[in-house]
C-alpha positions in Angstrom: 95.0 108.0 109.8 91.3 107.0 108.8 88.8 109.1 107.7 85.5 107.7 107.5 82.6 109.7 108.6 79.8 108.5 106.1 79.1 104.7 107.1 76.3 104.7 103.9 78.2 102.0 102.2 75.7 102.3 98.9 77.7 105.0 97.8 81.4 104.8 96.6 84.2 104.9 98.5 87.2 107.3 98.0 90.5 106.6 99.2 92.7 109.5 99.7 96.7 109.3 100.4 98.8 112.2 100.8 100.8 113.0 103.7 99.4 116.4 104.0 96.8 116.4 106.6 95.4 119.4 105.3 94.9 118.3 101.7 94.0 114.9 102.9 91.2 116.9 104.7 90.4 119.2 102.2 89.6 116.3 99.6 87.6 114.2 102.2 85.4 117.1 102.2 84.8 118.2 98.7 84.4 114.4 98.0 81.8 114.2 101.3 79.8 117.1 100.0 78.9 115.2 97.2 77.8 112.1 99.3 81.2 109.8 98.4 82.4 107.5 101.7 85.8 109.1 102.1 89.2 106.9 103.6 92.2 108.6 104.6 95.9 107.5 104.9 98.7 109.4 105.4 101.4 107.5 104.5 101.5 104.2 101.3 101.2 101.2 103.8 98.3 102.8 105.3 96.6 103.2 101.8 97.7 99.7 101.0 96.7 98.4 104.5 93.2 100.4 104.0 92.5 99.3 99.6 92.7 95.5 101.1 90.2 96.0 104.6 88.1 98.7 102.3 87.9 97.7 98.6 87.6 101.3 97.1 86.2 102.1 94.6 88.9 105.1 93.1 91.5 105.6 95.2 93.4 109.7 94.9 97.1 109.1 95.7 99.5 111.8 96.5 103.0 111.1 94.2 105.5 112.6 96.7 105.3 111.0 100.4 108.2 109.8 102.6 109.1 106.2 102.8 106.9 104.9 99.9 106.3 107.5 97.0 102.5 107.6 95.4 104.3 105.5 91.8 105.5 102.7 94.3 102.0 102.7 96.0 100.3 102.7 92.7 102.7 99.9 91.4 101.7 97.8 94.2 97.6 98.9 94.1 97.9 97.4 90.4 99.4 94.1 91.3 97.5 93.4 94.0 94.4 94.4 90.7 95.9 91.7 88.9 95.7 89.1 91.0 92.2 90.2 92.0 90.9 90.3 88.1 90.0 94.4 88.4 90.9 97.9 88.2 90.4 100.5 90.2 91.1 104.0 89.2 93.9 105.9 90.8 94.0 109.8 90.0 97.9 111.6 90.9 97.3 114.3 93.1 100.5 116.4 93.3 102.3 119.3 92.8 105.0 117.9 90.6 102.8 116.5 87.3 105.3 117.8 85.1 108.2 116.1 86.9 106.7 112.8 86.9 104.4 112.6 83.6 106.0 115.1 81.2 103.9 117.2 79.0 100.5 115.9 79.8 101.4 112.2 80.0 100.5 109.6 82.5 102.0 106.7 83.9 100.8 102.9 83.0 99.8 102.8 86.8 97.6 105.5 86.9 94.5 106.6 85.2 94.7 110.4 85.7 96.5 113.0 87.4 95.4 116.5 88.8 98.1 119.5 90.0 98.1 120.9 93.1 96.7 123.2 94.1 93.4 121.6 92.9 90.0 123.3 92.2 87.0 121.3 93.5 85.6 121.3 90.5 88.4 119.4 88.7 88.7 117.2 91.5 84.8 116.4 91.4 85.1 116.1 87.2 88.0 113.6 87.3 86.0 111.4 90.2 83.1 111.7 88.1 85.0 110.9 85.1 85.6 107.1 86.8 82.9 106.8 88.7 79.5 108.8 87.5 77.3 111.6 89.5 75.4 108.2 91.7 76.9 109.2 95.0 76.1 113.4 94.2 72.6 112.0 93.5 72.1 109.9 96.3 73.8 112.5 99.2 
């Protein structure tokens, strides 16, 4: 599934990945609110299909998803930034941090992680954290 309603491609693009269509929407619209260009897959091929047509510019990746978990997708995300010469951030969203990251660790393949359920407030600190207030500004 795609998830693109703000064609203004002057401000950053968000790709979102989780299988849950309801936090997948959820996310697109705190993240639209503040004027980001928001991309939606539901599965890891999608995303991957998507960050190669799209170029994000942060991607927010669900961990646990059926036939390609969020680390495999992230593993993959970062190869494909190798060969490219850049990184794009990738922030967890999931309900089982703990599980995968420990006591408030992250993984090589990600920059950040938030637990579900999320505030928008924290979701809006750690996109800001990676990629500034321009698109809040701009909306």
């Amino acid at each position: 599934m795609r998830v693109d309603s703000n064609k203004n491609t002057s401000n950053p693009t968000i790709l979102v990945v989780d299988d849950d269509d309801l936090v997948r929407a959820m996310v697109a619209h705190v993240l639209e609110r503040q004027g980001y260009r928001v991309l939606g897959a539901a599965d890891g091929a999608s995303a991957l299909t998507l960050y190669v047509e799209e170029k994000p510019d942060l991607v927010v990746l669900d961990i646990a998803m059926p036939h390609m978990s969020g680390m495999e997708v992230a593993a993959r995300l970062r190869e494909m930034q190798r060969e490219e010469g850049h990184r794009v951030p990738i922030i967890v969203l999931t309900a089982y941090a703990r599980s995968f990251f420990g006591a408030g660790g992250t993984s090589v393949n990600v920059d950040s992680y938030l637990t579900k359920p999320v505030l928008p407030e924290k979701l809006l600190a750690s996109v800001h954290q990676f990629l500034g207030d321009d698109a809040s500004q701009e909306a």
